[in-house]
C-alpha positions in Angstrom: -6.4 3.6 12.9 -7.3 7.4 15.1 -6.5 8.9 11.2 -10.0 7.2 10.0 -12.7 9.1 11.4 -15.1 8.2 9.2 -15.9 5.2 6.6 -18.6 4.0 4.3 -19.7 0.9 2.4 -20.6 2.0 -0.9 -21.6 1.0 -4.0 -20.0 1.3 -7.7 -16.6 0.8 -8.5 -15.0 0.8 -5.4 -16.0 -0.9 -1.8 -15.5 1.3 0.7 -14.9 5.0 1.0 -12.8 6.2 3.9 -12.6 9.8 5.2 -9.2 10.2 7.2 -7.4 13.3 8.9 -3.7 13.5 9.2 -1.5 16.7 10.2 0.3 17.1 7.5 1.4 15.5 3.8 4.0 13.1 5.3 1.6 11.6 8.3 -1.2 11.0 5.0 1.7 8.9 3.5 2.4 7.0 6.0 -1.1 6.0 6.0 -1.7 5.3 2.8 1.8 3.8 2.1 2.3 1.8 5.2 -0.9 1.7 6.8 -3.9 1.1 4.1 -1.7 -0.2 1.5 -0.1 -3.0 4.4 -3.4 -4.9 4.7 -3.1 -8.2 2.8 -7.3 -7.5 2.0 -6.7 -4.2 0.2 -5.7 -4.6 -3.5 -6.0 -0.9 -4.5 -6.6 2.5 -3.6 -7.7 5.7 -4.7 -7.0 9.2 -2.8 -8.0 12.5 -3.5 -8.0 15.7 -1.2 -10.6 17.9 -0.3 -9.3 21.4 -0.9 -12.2 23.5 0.3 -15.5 22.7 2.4 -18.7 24.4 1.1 -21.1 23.1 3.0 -21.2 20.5 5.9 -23.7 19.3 8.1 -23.3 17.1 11.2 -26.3 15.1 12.9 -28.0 15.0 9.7 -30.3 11.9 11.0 -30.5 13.3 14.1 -32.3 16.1 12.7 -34.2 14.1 10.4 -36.0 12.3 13.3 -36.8 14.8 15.9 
């Protein structure tokens, strides 16, 4: 799914954590609705939404090894 452009196996509660972007409210539905929600493996989900971005850092490893 191009909406999932990131995803993590995590511990705790839930399985995985999944970072998606969609273009607008609607599109997210879809995806979590008829997308996520279709696969016969997925028993529940939670969503929230990231309202603001304080800090972000890309190539974190990347860094860490040079």
């Amino acid at each position: 799914m191009s909406e999932i452009i990131e995803y993590y196996h995590i511990t705790g509660k839930a399985d995985f954590f999944l970072k998606s972007a969609t273009k607008d409210i609607p599109n997210y539905e879809n995806l979590i609705l008829y997308l996520l929600l279709a696969l016969s493996n997925i028993q529940s989900l939670k969503t929230s939404i990231f309202l603001l971005t304080f800090k972000q850092k890309s190539n974190l490893l990347k860094q860490l090894w040079l």
